[in-house]
Residue, then its C-alpha position, 0 to 999 in steps of 0.5 A: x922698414x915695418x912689414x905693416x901698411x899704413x890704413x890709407x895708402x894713394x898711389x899718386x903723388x900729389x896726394x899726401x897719402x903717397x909713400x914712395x917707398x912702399x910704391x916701390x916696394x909692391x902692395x897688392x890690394x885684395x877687394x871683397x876677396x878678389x885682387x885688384x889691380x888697378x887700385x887709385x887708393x885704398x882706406x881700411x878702416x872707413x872699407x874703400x877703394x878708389x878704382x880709376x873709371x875706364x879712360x877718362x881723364x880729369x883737366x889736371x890729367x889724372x884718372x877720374x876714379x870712382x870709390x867702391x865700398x867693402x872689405x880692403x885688405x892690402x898685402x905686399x907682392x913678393x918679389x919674383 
């Protein structure tokens, strides 16, 4: 596996920009230079993120998000 993310990454997997494998393996979204934890989905070269709005859910069940526009960098979280 490479040490480099793809420019857009979902964290759901019905999207087709889901990877299982670096899911597991733990990415780590810095927003405007604040980490993010509750990162939906992330696009580096268009500068979004997709932020999952409070509780509220859509009628397939899936978090209704909002999309936040500025500068992504995601990273992978070492392992503890």
């Amino acid at each position: 596996m490479t040490d480099t993310l793809p420019d857009r990454l979902a964290a759901n997997p019905k999207s087709p920009y889901f990877n299982e494998a670096l899911m597991e393996r733990g990415v780590g979204i810095r927003f405007n230079g604040v980490d993010k934890t509750n990162v939906e989905e992330y696009c580096v070269s268009e500068g979004w993120i997709r932020v999952a709005a409070g509780n509220a859910r859509d009628r397939h069940g899936d978090p209704l998000t909002i999309k936040l526009k500025g500068k992504v960098e995601p990273y992978f979280r070492e392992k503890e």
